[in-house]
Structure formats: structure tokens, C-alpha cells
VEXDREN-2710 file (C-alpha; in Angstrom, 1 decimal):
% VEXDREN-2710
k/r/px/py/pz
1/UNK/-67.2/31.2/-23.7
2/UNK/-63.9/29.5/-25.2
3/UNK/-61.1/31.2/-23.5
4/UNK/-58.3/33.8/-25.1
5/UNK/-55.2/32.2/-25.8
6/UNK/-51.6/33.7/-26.4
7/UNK/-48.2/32.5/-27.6
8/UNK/-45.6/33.5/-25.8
9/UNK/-41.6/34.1/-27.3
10/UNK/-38.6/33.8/-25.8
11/UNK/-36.8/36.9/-24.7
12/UNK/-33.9/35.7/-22.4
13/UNK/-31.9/32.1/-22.3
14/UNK/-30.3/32.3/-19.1
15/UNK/-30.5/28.8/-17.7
16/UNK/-32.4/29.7/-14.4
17/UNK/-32.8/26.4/-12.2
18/UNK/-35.3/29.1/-10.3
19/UNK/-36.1/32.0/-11.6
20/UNK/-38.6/34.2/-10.0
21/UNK/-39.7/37.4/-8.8
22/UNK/-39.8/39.9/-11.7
23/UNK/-39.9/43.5/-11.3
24/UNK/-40.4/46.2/-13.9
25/UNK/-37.8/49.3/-12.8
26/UNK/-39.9/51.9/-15.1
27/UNK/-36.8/54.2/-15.0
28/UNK/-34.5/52.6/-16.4
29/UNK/-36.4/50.5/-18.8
30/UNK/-35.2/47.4/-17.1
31/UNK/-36.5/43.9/-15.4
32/UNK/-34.8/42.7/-12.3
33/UNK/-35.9/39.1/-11.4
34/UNK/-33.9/36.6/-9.2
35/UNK/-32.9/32.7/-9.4
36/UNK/-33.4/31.7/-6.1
37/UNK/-31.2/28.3/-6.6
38/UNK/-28.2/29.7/-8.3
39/UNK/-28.8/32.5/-5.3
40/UNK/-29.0/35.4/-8.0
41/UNK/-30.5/39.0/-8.6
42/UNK/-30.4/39.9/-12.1
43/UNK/-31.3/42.9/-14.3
44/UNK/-32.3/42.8/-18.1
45/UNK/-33.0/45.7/-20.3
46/UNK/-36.8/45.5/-21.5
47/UNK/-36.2/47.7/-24.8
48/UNK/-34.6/44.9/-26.9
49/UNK/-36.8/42.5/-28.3
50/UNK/-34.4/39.5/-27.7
51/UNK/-32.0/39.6/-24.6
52/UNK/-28.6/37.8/-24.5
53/UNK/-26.4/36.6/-21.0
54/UNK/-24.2/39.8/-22.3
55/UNK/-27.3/41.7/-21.6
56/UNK/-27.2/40.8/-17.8
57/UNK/-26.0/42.3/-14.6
58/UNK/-25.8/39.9/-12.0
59/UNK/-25.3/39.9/-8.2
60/UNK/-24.5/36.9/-5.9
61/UNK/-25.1/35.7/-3.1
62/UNK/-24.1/33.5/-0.5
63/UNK/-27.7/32.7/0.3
64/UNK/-30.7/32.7/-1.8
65/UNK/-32.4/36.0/-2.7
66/UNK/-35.8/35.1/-3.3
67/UNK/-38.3/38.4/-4.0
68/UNK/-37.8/42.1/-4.2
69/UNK/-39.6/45.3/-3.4
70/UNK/-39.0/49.3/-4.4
71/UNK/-38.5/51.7/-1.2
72/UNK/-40.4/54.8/-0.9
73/UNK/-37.8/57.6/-1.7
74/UNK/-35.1/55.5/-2.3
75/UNK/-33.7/55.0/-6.0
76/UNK/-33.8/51.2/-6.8
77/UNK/-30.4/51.4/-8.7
78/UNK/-28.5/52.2/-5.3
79/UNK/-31.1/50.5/-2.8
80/UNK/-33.8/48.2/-3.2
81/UNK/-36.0/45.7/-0.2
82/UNK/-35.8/41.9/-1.1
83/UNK/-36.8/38.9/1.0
84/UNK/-33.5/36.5/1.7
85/UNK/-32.6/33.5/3.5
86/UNK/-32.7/34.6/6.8
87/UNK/-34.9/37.5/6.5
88/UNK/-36.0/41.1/4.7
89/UNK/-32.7/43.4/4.0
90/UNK/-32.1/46.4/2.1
91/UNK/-29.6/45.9/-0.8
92/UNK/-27.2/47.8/-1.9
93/UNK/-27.3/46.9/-5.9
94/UNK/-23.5/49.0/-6.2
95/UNK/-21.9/46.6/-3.2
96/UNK/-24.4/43.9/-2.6
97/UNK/-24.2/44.3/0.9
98/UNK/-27.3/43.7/3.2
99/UNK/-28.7/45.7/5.7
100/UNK/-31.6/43.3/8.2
101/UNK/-34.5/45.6/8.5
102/UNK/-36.2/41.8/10.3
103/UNK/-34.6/38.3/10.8
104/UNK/-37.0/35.6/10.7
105/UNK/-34.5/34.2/14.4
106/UNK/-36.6/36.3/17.3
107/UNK/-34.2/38.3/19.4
108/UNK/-31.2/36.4/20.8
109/UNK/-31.7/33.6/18.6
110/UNK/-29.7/31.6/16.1
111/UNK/-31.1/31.8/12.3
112/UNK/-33.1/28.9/11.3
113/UNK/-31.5/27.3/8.9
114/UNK/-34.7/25.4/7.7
115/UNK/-36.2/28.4/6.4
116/UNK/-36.1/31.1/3.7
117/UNK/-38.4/33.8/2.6
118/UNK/-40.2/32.8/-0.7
119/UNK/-42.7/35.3/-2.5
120/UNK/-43.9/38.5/-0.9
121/UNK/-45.5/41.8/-2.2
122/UNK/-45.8/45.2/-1.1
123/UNK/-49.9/46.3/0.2
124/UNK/-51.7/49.8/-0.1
125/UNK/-50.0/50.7/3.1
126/UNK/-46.6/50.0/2.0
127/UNK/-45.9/47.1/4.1
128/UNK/-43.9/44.3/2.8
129/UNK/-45.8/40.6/3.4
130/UNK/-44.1/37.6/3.1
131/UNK/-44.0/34.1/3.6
132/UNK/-41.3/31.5/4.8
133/UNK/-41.0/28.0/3.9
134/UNK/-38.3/25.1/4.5
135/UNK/-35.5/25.7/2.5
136/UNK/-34.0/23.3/-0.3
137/UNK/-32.0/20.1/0.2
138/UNK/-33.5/19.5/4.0
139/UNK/-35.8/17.2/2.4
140/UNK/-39.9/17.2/1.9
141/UNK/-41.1/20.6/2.5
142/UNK/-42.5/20.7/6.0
143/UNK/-45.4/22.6/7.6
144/UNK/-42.7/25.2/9.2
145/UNK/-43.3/28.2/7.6
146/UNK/-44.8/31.7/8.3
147/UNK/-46.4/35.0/6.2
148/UNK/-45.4/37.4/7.8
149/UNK/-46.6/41.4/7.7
150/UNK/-43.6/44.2/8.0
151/UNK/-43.6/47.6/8.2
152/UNK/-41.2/50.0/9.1
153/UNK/-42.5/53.9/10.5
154/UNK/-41.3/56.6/12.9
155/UNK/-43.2/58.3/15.6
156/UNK/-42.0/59.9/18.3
157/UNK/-38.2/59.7/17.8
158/UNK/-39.1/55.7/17.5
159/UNK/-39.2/53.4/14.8
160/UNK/-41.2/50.6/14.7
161/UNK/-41.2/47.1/13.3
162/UNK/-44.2/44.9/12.8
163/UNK/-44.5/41.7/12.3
164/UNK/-47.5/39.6/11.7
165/UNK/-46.5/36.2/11.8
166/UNK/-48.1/32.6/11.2
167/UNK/-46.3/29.8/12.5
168/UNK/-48.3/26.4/10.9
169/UNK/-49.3/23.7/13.0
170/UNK/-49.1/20.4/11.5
171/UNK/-52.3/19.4/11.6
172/UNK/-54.0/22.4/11.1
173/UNK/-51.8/24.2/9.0
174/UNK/-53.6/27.2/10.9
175/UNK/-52.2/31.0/11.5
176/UNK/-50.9/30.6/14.7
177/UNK/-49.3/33.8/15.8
178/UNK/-48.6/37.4/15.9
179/UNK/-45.3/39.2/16.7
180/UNK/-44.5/42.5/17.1
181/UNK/-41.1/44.0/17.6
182/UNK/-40.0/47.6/18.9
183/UNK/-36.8/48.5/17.2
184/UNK/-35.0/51.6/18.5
185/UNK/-32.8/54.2/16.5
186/UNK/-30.0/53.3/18.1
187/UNK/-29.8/50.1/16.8
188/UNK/-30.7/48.1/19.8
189/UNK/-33.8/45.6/20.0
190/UNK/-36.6/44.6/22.3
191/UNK/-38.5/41.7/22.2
192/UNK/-41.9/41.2/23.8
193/UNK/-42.3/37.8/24.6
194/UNK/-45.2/35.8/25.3
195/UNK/-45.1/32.7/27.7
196/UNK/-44.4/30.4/25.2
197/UNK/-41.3/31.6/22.9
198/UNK/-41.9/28.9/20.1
199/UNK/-45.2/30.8/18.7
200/UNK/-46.1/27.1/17.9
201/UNK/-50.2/26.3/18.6
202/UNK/-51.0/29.6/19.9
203/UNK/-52.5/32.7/18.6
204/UNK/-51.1/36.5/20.2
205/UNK/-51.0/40.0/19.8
206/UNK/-48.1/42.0/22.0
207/UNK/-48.9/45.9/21.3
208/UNK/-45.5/47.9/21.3
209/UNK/-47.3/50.8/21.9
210/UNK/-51.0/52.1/23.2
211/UNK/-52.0/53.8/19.7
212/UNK/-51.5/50.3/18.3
213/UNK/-54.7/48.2/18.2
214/UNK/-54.3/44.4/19.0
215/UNK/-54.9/42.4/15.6
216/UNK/-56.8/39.2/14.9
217/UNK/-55.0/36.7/13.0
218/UNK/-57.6/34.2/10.1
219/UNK/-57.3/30.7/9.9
220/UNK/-55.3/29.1/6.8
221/UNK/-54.1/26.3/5.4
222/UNK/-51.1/27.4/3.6
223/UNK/-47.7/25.5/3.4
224/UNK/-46.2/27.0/1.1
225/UNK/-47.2/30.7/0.8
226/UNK/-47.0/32.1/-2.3
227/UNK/-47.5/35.2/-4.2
228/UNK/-49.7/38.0/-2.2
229/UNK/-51.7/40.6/-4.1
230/UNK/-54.7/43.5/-4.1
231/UNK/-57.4/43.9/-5.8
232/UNK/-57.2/47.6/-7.8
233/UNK/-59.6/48.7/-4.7
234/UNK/-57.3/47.6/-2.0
235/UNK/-60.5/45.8/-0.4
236/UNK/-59.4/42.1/-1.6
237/UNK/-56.5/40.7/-0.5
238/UNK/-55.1/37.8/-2.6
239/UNK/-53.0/34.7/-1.4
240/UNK/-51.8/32.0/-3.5
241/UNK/-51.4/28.0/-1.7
242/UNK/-49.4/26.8/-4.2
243/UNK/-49.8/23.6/-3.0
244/UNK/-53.2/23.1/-2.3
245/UNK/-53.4/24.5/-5.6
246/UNK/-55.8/27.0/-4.5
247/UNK/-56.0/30.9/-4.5
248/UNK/-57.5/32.5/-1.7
249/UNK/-59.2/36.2/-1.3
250/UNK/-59.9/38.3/2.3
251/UNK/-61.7/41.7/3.2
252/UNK/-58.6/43.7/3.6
253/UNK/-58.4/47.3/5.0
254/UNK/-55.6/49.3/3.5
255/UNK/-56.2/52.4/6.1
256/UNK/-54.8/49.7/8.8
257/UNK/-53.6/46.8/7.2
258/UNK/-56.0/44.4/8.9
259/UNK/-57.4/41.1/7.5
260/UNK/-60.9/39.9/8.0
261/UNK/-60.9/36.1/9.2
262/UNK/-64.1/35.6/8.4
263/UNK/-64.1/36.9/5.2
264/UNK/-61.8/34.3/4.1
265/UNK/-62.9/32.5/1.0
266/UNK/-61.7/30.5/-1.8
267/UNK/-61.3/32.9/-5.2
268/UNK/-59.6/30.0/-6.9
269/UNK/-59.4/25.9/-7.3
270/UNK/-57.0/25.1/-9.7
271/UNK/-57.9/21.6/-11.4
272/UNK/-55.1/20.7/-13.1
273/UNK/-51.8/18.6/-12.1
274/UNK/-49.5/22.2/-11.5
275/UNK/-49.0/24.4/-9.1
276/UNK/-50.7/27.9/-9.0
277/UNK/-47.2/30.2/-8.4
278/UNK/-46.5/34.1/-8.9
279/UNK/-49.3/36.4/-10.5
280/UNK/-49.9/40.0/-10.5
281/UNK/-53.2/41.8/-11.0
282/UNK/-54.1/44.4/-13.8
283/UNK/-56.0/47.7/-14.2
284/UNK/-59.8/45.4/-14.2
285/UNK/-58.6/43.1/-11.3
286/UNK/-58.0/40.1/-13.3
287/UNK/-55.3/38.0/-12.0
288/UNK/-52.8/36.9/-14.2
289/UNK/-51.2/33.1/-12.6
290/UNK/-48.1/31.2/-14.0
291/UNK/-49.2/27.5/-13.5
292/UNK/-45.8/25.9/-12.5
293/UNK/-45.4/22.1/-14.2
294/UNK/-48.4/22.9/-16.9
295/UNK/-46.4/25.6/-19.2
296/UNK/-49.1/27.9/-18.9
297/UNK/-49.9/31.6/-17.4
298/UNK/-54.4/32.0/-16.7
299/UNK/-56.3/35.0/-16.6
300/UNK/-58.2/34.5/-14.0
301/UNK/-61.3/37.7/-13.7
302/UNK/-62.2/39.1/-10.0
303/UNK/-64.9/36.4/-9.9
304/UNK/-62.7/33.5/-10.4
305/UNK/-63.5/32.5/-14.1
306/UNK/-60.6/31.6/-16.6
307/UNK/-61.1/33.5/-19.8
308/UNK/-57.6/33.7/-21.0
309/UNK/-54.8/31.6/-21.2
310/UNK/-50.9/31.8/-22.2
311/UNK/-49.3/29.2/-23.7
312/UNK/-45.4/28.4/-23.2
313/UNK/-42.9/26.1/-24.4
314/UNK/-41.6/25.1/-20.7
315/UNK/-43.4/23.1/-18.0
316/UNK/-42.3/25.4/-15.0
317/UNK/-43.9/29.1/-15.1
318/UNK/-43.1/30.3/-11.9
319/UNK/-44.4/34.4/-12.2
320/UNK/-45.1/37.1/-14.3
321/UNK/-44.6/40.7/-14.8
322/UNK/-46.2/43.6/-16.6
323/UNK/-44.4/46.1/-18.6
324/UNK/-46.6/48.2/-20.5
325/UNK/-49.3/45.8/-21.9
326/UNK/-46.7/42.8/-22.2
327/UNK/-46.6/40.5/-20.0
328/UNK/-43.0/39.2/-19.0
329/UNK/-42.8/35.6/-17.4
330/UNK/-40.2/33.9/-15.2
331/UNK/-39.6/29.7/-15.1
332/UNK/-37.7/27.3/-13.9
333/UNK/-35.5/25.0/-15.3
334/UNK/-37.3/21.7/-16.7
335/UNK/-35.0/18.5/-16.3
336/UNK/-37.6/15.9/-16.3
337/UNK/-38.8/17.2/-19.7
338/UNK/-42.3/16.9/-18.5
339/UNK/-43.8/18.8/-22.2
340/UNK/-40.8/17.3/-23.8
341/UNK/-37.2/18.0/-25.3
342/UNK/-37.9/21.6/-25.9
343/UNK/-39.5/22.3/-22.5
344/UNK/-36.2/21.2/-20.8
345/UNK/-34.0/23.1/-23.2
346/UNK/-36.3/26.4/-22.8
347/UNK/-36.6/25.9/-18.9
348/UNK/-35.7/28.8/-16.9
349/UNK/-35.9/30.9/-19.7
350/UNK/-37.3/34.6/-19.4
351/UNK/-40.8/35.0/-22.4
352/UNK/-42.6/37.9/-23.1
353/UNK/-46.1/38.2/-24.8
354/UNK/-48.5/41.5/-25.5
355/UNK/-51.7/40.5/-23.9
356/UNK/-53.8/43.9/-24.4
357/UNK/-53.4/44.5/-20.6
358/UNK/-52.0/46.8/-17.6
359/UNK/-50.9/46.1/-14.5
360/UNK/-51.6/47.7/-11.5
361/UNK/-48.7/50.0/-10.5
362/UNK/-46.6/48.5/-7.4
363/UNK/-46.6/49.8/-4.0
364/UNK/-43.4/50.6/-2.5
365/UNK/-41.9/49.7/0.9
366/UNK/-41.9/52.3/3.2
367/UNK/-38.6/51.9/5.3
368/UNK/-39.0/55.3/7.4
369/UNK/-35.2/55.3/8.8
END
């Protein structure tokens, strides 16, 4: 069967060098999205059918800002979750200040300045998974990062932080490790520390408490993790190796947030020159996957067939969004001209195409404090 194909229009100029991360705020009829580069969170009204820069608010940074999440109970004009430089924050949108709720340093030790968070999602259970990966301008992108599993909830007086985290070996490129951290109210931490405080070829679970089961931690072969998603179910977890240019799926268990190792399989081989990047998942469980350096966003159905496609003008589709049944896409900026003149002048430009489809409705972050 010949695949569905789409056009989609530009609806915002901006000049990105790296724009990712869109998010439909349903309230206010807007799309925040950031440009991790220019170290950038902006928001965009979604009822105009073309956008301008005067349309815009921005917020900078002094470090990249590179995905972000609603909070349970929170109102996302005053406070919204994103993944940063040196961690996951809270941000205040009306000072832009950050508040750590996790630092990718363990306890007592300096930030890494190789690393930055990169794409992330919210699961059934409303914790936040992200990955890490060496940051910009430290030169080829090396096996150093992690995808890491927070959650933030009180019991007994406590609250706890959790944090599942893969450090890749070299030659393996395997989950390596598990960390957990009990973080007090009063503001103080404690780290449990295993014998060897690099995490580095070694695979651990340190329970912060007795209710707490120890986890397993799956094999992999990410480096760089990308976008993380669910099935409508919440029994298929999603994981996009950008550069391997393969998706991968896992039994997931949304009651406890657990992975199956041996479930691990792979949904998706890309066979193209690009990148699979950012997707998100609609109401039949079809993926929808920008395709960064091909100009193209796939549908991709829950048995990893391509039966749609959406065509754009630039090379470097980095994510997409749903609001309502149009689909709102993200790029990057172009200056190669890989798909010619146009692709570099429409490079990190925001489109928008109706595709007949709706996604599934986010999970939020539940912070707990």
C-alpha cells in the first residue's frame, strides 16, 4: 500500500539553529518549544494561522534548555519541569529562575560540563525520563551519556527522588547503572553510594527505603537518547537511538514504572541517511517521527510499518506536536542546504499540517513538594 503523504506550511520564521521540544499548553491556546543552541524557551499562540517573531515570548538562558514537562497541580504559565544543562528544574516562566529538583553531578560533586539533558517525556506514572549526552562544541559526541528515570513523591514526612540511571560503556554502549537518591524536606541530601562512585561498567540498585523493590536495568545501545514515549496502553514503552537510526519498544509496567529487559526489541530501522529525532504517539498508537537531515515527518503504525509520510521544505525535522488534529513540527536550521536554497532559508522554522489525527494527551510530572 502506497503511503499517505502531506504537505506541510510554514507557520513560524524564527531562525532556530535548534529548535525542539514542542508542547501544546491547551489553556492558553499556545505552543512552547525551545532552541537548545540559542539556549531559548519560547511560546507561540496556536490560533493564528501564520505566526510572526512579534508573536513570541521568549526566555533566556545562560545554559541550554532542552525539553519541558507540565506539573501535576501546578499552572504551566507560573511553573513548568524542563530538562537543562546540568539537570531537571522547575521554571519559573514569570522570573526564569530555576529550582534543581536532580543534578546530573552525584552529591558533592562538580557539574559535568560535558553533558546536558536532551529529550525526555513524562510516563503513566508521572515520572519524568530523560537522557544526557555530551554537550556542543566538546567535539564528536561521545559514549557519556545516561537516561535517566525521576520521580518526585512524599511518604512519611519524606520525599523521595529516584533516579534510574545508565551510564554507557564504550564498547557496549550497555545500561550500566541505577541510582537512587533520598532527598529530605529540609533541603539536605544523602547519597547512597556503591563501591565504585563512577557508575562506569557496573550495574546497581541502592533501595532508599524497604517498600522499594530493587529494579533490573535492560541492555542498550543508545548514544544519543532521544525522544521516550507510550503506547495508548501504557504496556509499550518507546525509545528513539537517533543514531543508530533505530526505534526501540519494551514491556513497560505503568503501576511501577519497571522495564522488562528481555522484552526489548527493535519496533523501528530507519533506512534512510537521517536521523530518527522527536515523535509523539496518537489516539491508535501510531508514532509520528521527524526524520532529521531527510525533511520529512513518518507515521510509523504500532507494528512498525510506514503508511504515511509528511513532506517539508527543510532538511532538519527535529519533533512534532499535536494540537487538535494538526500536527505542529520543530527543525533546525539548515546551513549546508542539504535539499537546497529553500531548505537553508526555511531551517529552524516552526510548520503545521492537519493530518486527520490525535495525540495522546501528555502525562504530567508529579513534583509532590
Amino acid at each position: 500500500m502506497t503511503p499517505t503523504t502531506w504537505s506541510a506550511s510554514p507557520f513560524l520564521s524564527l531562525g532556530c539553529l535548534l529548535g525542539e521540544g514542542p508542547y501544546y499548553e491547551s489553556a492558553t491556546q499556545t505552543l512552547r518549544f525551545v532552541d537548545i543552541k540559542k539556549k531559548q524557551v519560547h511560546t507561540v499562540p496556536v490560533t493564528i494561522p501564520i505566526a510572526s517573531a512579534s508573536d513570541v515570548k521568549t526566555l533566556s538562558f545562560d545554559i541550554p534548555v532542552t525539553v519541558t514537562a507540565d506539573i501535576t497541580g501546578v499552572d504551566p504559565c507560573d511553573r513548568i519541569l524542563v530538562g537543562a544543562k546540568y539537570g531537571v528544574a522547575v521554571l519559573d516562566r514569570n522570573t526564569g529562575g530555576l529550582d534543581w529538583v536532580a543534578r546530573w553531578a552525584e552529591s558533592g560533586d562538580k557539574d559535568n560540563e560535558r553533558l546536558r539533558s536532551n529529550d525526555g517525556g513524562v510516563d503513566p506514572n508521572g515520572r519524568f525520563w530523560v537522557g544526557t549526552m555530551t554537550d556542543f562544541g566538546l567535539g564528536d559526541f561521545q559514549p557519556e551519556g545516561r537516561f535517566q528515570n525521576i520521580s518526585r513523591h512524599n511518604d512519611s514526612g519524606a520525599s523521595y527522588l529516584h533516579v534510574l540511571a545508565a551510564v554507557l560503556a564504550a564498547s557496549t554502549l550497555s545500561w550500566s547503572a541505577i541510582m537512587q537518591f533520598e532527598r529530605r524536606r529540609t533541603g539536605s541530601d544523602k547519597k547512597y553510594s556503591p563501591q565504585n562512585p563512577r557508575l562506569e561498567g557496573s550495574v546497581f540498585t541502592i533501595p532508599t527505603d524497604p517498600k522499594y523493590s530493587p529494579r533490573r536495568v535492560f541492555r542498550s545501545g543508545f548514544t544519543i537518547p532521544n525522544t521516550v514515549g507510550w503506547s495508548p496502553d501504557g504496556m509499550t514503552m518507546y525509545i528513539t537511538h537517533s543514531s543508530a537510526r533505530t526505534i526501540f519498544a519494551y514491556s513497560y509496567d505503568p503501576a511501577v514504572g519497571s522495564v522488562s529487559p528481555e522484552s526489548e526489541r527493535i519496533f523501528y530501522s530507519h533506512p534512510g541517511a537521517g536521523e530518527p529525532d522527536g515523535f509523539r504517539v496518537d489516539t491508535e498508537g501510531n508514532l509520528w517521527h521527524a526524520v532529521y537531515g531527510e525533511g520529512k515527518v513518518l507515521r510509523i503504525t504500532p507494528e512498525g510499518k510506514v503508511t504515511g509520510e509528511v513532506r517539508l521544505p527543510t532538511a532538519n525535522i527535529t519533533c512534532v506536536e499535536f494540537v487538535g488534529t494538526e500536527l505542529f513540527i520543530t527543525s533546525a536550521a539548515d546551513e549546508g542546504a542539504q535539499m537546497g536554497p529553500v531548505s537553508k532559508e526555511m531551517g529552524g522554522a516552526i510548520f503545521r499540517v492537519d493530518v486527520g489525527a490525535r495525540g495522546l494527551d501528555r502525562f504530567k510530572f508529579k513534583l509532590d513538594v
